[in-house]
N, C-alpha and C positions, 0 to 999 in steps of 0.2 A: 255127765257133768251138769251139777245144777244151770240155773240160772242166776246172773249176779242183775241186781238192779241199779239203777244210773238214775241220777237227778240232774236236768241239768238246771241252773237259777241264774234268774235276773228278768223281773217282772218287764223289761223291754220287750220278753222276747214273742215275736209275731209281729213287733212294729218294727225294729229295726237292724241294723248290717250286722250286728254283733247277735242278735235275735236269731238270722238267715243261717248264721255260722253253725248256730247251735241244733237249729232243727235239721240242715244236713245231716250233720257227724251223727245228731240222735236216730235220726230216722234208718240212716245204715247201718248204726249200731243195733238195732231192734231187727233186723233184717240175720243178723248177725245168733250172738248168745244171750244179748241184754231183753232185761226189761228196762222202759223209759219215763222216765217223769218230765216235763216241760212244767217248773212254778213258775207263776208269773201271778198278777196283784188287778186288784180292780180298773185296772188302763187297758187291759186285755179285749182285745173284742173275736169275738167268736167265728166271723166272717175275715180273718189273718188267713195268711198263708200257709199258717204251721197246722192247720188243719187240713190242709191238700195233702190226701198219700200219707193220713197217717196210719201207720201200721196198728194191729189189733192189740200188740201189745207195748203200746204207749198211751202215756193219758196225759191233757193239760190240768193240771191241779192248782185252781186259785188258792193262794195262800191268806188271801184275806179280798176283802171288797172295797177297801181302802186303796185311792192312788196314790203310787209313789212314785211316779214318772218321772217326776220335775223336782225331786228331793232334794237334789246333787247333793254335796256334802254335809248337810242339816243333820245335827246331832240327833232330834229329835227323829228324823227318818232314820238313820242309821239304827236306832235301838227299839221302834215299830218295827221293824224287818229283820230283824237280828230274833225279835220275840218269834215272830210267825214263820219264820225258820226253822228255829228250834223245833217249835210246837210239831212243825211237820217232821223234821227228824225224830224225834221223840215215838211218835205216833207211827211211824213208818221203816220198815225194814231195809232199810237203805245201804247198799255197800259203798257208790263212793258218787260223793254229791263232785258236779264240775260248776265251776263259776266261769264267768265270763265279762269283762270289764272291769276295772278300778276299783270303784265304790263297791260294788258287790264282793268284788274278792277279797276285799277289808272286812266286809261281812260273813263272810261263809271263813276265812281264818277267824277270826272271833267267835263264831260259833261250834267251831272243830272243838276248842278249847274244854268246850262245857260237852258234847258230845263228841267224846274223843272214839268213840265206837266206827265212827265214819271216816273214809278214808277220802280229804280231799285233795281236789287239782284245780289250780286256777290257772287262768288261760290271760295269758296278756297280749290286747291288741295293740297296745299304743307304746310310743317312744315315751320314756316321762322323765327324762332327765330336763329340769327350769331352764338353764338358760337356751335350751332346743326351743321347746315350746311355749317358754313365757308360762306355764300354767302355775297354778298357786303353791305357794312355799310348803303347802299343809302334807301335800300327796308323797313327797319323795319319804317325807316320815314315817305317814300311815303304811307304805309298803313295805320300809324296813320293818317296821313293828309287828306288823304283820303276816308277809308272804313266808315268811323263813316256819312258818308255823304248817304249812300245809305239808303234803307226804311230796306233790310236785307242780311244777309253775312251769306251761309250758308258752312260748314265745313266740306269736305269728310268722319272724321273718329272724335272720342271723343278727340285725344290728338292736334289737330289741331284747333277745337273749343277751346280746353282750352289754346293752346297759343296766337290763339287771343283775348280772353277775358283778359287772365293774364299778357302778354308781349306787345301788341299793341290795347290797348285802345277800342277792341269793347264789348258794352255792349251785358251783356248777354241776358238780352229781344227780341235784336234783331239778334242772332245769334244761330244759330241751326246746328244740324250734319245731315243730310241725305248721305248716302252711295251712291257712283256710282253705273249706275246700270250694268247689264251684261247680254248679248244676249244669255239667255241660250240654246236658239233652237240652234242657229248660234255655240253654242260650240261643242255639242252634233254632229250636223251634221257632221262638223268638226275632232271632233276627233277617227270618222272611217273609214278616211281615210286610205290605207295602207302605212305602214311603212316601209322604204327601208333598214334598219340596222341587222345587224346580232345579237347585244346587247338584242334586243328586242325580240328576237324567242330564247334565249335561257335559261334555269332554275335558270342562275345567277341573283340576285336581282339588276334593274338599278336605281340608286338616278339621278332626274334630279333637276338641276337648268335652271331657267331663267331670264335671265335682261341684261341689260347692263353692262359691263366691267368697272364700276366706282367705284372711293375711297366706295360709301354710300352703295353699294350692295355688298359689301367685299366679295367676292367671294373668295377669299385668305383663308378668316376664314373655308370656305366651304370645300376647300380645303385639309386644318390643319384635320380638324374634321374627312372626310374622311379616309383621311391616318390612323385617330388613328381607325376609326370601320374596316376598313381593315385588322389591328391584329388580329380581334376576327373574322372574319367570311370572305366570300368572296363578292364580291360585283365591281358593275362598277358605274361609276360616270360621268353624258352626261351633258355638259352644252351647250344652248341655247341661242346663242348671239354674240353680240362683241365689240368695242368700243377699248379705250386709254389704257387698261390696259391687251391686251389681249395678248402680248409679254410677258409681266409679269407674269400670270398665268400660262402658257407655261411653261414658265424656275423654276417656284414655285414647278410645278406636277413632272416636273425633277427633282429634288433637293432633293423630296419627296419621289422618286424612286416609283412614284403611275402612271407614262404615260402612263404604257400599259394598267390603268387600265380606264384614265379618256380620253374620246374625247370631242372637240371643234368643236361644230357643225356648228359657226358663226350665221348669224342673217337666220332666218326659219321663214317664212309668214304662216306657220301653226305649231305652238307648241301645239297644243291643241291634235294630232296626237302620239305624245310624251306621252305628261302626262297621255293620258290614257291607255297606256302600261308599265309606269315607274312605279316602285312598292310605290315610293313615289318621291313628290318635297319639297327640302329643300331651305330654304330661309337665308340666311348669314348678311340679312342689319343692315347697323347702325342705319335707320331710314328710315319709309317710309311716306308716303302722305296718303294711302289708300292701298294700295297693291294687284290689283286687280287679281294679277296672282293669288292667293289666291280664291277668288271665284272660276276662272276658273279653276283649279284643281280639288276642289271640285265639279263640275258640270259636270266633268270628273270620278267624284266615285275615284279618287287618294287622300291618305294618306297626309295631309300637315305636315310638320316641320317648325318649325320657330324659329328667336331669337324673344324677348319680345320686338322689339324694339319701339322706340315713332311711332307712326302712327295706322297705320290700321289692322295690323294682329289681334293685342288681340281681338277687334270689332269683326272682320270674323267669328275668332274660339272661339268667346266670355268665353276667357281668358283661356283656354286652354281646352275647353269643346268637341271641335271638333278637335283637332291637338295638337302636345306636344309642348308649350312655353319651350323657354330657356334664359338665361338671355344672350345679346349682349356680345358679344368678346369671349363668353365660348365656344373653342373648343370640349372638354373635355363634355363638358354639351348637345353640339350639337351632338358629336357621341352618346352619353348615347340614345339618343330622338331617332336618325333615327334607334339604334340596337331595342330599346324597338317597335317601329312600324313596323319594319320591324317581327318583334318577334310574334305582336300579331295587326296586321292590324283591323282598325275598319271598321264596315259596311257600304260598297261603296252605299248603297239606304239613310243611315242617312246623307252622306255628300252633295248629290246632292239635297237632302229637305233641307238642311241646304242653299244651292248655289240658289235654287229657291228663298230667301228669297229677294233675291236682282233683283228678275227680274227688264226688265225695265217699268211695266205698275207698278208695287206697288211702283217701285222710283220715276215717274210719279206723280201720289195721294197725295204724300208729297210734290211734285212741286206746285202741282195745290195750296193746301193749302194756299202755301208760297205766289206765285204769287196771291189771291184772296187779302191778308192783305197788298200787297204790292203795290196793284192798286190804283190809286190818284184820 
């Protein structure tokens, strides 16, 4: 059987979570029957992580020395990249190009168009239906317009597949949920690393969070929730992160008269160090994509909480079989969950069988599938 070759695009990739996703699936894919391409754009730096382990028959191919990192939706970026796209399809024996993100897969469907030779698949991480996310009027269009043009669109988590079938026009024959995958050796190694905090060496129970400082990962709620399991037991509370909203949170935990109990660790290149010393991590969001901190807890042998939100949790801890769901905005409902786990903690060997589910060679397998029906 020949060999089929895989592109995967989107000039983030080696800097960010969507970047992470893609050199998994590639790199096990090339392990596999593929050959691999990784495009990516003058933002690229050479010392990324998608250069660890990469196999001999994959290669990063700049598509141009110009950055488009910061393009977001700019017409004028969309058809710079749209060009040097092409140019590379054109120039290159490609059977079926993968996109990954939004703006890119509005891309690589517009370029299908003109190299119809190509068989693609765009990968949606995100919820994108407005009034969920507040994000701008322009996307829900750009996707209808769009995604229906690809061979298939496949969806990080069950509630992301269903808004695009039921809110933006993709049929459901050709769209599917495969889970991001997650490096579970790379977490493992990871998270025994030593820990510098005094929190962590002592008999008091630490709840961590992790994510960014944003309106969608409500940390505020986290926050609220805390304060009220605070009354009934003792406990600290370490968050992981930072972003627009982290003055906020600051003056919240004051207000809450809860600061001696919560620290602000800002942003940490290794959480995975964290969670597997925190007696659990709770999750606050309105809404996720996937939620991949989620695995990696689990893969940690750490206790998950969560609210019920649209996205990925329910999937992970398939509906609250491995972690306590709570319904979104409920304080009250979130301290109940973290006192009851904290109470009677489940078996850290069931949550890391549960975390293996998502390796990246069995997320992989589901690729291959996908890419076989999608080659032209």
């Amino acid at each position: 059987m020949s060999r089929k070759k895989v592109a995967f695009f989107g000039p983030q990739y080696g800097m960010g979570g969507a970047g992470r996703v893609c050199a998994a699936v590639g790199k096990a894919l090339a392990k596999m029957r593929y050959d691999v391409d990784f495009l990516v754009d003058g933002s690229y730096s050479e010392d990324s992580y998608l250069e660890e382990g990469l196999p001999d028959n994959c290669r990063v191919v700049r598509l141009t020395e110009a950055d488009y990192s910061g393009f977001g939706y700019n017409p004028v970026g969309f058809l710079g990249l749209t060009f040097y796209l092409l140019k590379y399809l054109i120039n290159e024996n490609v059977d079926v190009l993968i996109s990954n993100l939004t703006k890119f897969n509005v891309i690589s469907a517009s370029a299908s168009v003109v190299q119809n030779s190509v068989g693609v698949v765009l990968v949606e991480q995100n919820l994108l239906r407005t009034k969920l996310t507040r994000r701008g009027h322009i996307i829900p269009y750009l996707v209808q317009a769009h995604y229906p043009l690809a061979d298939m669109v496949l969806a990080v988590s069950s509630d992301v597949r269903k808004d695009l079938c039921e809110n933006h026009g993709i049929s459901a024959s050709k769209c599917r949920t495969i889970p991001n995958p997650l490096n579970v050796q790379d977490v493992v190694s990871k998270s025994i690393q030593t820990v510098d905090h005094d929190w962590f060496q002592s008999n008091i129970p630490v709840i961590l969070g992790v994510g960014r400082f944003v309106e969608q990962k409500q940390f505020s709620l986290l926050l609220e929730a805390f304060e009220r399991l605070t009354r009934r037991r003792e406990a600290r509370l370490v968050l992981a992160g930072d972003g627009p909203l982290m003055d906020d949170l600051r003056a919240l935990a004051a207000e809450l008269r809860i600061d001696e109990r919560v620290d602000f660790l800002g942003f940490v290149s290794n959480p995975y160090k964290y969670m597997k010393r925190a007696e659990l991590l709770a999750i606050s969001s309105k809404y996720e994509g996937f939620g991949v901190v989620v695995t990696e807890a689990l893969a940690c042998g750490t206790p998950v909480v969560s609210t019920n939100c649209p996205g990925g949790p329910s999937d992970i801890l398939n509906d609250g079989e491995y972690g306590e769901l709570v319904d979104v905005g409920n304080a009250r409902g979130l301290a109940d969950a973290m006192a009851y786990t904290l109470d009677d903690p489940p078996d850290p060997e069931r949550l890391v069988k549960r975390a293996r589910h998502y390796r990246a060679d069995k997320v992989a397998d589901r690729y291959a599938k996908v890419i076989d029906r999608a080659t032209r």
